[in-house]
C-alpha positions as CSV (number, residue, x, y, z in Angstrom):
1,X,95.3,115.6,106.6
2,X,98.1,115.7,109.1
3,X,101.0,113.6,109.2
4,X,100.1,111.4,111.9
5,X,96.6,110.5,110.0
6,X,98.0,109.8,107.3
7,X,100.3,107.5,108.6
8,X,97.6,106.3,110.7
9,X,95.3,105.4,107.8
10,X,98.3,104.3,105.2
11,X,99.0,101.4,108.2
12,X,95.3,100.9,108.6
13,X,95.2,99.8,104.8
14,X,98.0,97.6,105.1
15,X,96.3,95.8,108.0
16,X,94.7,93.1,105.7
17,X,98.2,92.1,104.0
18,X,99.7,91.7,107.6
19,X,96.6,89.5,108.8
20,X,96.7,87.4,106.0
21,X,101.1,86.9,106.0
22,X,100.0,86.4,109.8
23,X,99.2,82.7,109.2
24,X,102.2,80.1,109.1
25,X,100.3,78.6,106.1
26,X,99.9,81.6,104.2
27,X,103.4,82.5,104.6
28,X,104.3,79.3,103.4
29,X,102.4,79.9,100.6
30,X,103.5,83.3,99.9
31,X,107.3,82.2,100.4
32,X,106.5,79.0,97.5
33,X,105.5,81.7,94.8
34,X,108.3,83.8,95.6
35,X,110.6,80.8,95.0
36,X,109.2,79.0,92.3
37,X,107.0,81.2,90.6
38,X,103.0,80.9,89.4
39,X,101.8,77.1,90.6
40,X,98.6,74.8,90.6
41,X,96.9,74.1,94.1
42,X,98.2,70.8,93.2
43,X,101.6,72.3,92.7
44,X,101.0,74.2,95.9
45,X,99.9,71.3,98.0
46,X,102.8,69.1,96.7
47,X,105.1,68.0,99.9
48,X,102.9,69.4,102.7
49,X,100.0,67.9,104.7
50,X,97.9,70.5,104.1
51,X,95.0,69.6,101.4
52,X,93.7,71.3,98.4
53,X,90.8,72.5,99.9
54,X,92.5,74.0,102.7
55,X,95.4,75.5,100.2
56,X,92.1,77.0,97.8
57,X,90.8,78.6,101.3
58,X,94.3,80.1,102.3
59,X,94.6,81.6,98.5
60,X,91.4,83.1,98.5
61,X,92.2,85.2,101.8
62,X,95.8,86.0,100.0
63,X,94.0,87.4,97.1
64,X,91.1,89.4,99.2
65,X,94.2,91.1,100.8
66,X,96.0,92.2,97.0
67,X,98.6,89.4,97.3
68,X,97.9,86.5,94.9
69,X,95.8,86.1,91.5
70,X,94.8,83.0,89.8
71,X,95.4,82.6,86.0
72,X,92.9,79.8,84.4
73,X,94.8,78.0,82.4
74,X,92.7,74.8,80.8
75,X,90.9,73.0,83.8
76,X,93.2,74.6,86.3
77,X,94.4,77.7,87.8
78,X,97.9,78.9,88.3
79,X,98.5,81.6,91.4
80,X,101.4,83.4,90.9
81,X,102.3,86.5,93.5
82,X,101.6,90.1,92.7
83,X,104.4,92.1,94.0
84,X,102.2,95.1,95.1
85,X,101.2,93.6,97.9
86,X,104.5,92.9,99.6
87,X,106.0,96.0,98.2
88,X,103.0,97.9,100.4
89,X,103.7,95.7,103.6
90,X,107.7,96.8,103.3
91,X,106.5,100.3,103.1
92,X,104.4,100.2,106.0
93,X,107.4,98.1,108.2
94,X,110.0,101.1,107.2
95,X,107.1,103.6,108.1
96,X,106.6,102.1,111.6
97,X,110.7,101.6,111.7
98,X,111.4,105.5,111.3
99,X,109.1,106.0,113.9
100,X,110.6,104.1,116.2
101,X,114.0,105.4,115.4
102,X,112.0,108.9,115.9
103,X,110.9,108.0,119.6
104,X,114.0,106.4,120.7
105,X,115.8,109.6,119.2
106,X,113.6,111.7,121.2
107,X,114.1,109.2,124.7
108,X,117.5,109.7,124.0
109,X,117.6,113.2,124.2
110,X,115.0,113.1,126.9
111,X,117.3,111.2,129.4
112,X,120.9,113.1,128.2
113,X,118.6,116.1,129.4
């Protein structure tokens, strides 16, 4: 496989982590975990208007994309943030960024020409 598909295809498998951190509520959500650590829904919905139900939807389209995972603990779960996730969607930003540095490298040199 060439370069360019495999860059291709790595950024085509990070598509579902940027589509779910494209949703303000998500983000919010991702951003809570990464401050305080593994939390209830209830814990979750605490201080916002958004409601359980809504918070349970946005946390199941976290986890689908590799970025959350619920712990049962008694009668309720506790979501904590798997690191993976993120660590892929950094990869995939510094990926695009180097190209970018590539083509404005190569426009550089184009127009000193």
């Amino acid at each position: 496989m060439s370069r360019r598909a495999s860059h291709a295809a790595a950024l085509r498998g990070a598509a579902p982590t940027f589509a779910a951190l494209g949703d303000e509520t998500r983000l919010g959500i991702v951003a809570r975990l990464c401050d305080s650590g593994p939390a209830s829904i209830v814990g979750l919905t605490e201080g916002s208007r958004v409601t359980r139900q809504a918070v349970t939807k946005h946390l199941r389209i976290l986890e689908d994309a590799g970025l959350v995972s619920a712990t049962r603990q008694g009668r309720e779960s506790r979501w904590q943030l798997l690191p993976g996730g993120l660590e892929e969607a950094k990869r995939s930003l510094e990926r695009i960024s180097q190209a970018w540095d590539a083509a404005l490298g190569r426009l550089r040199a184009f127009v000193e020409e």
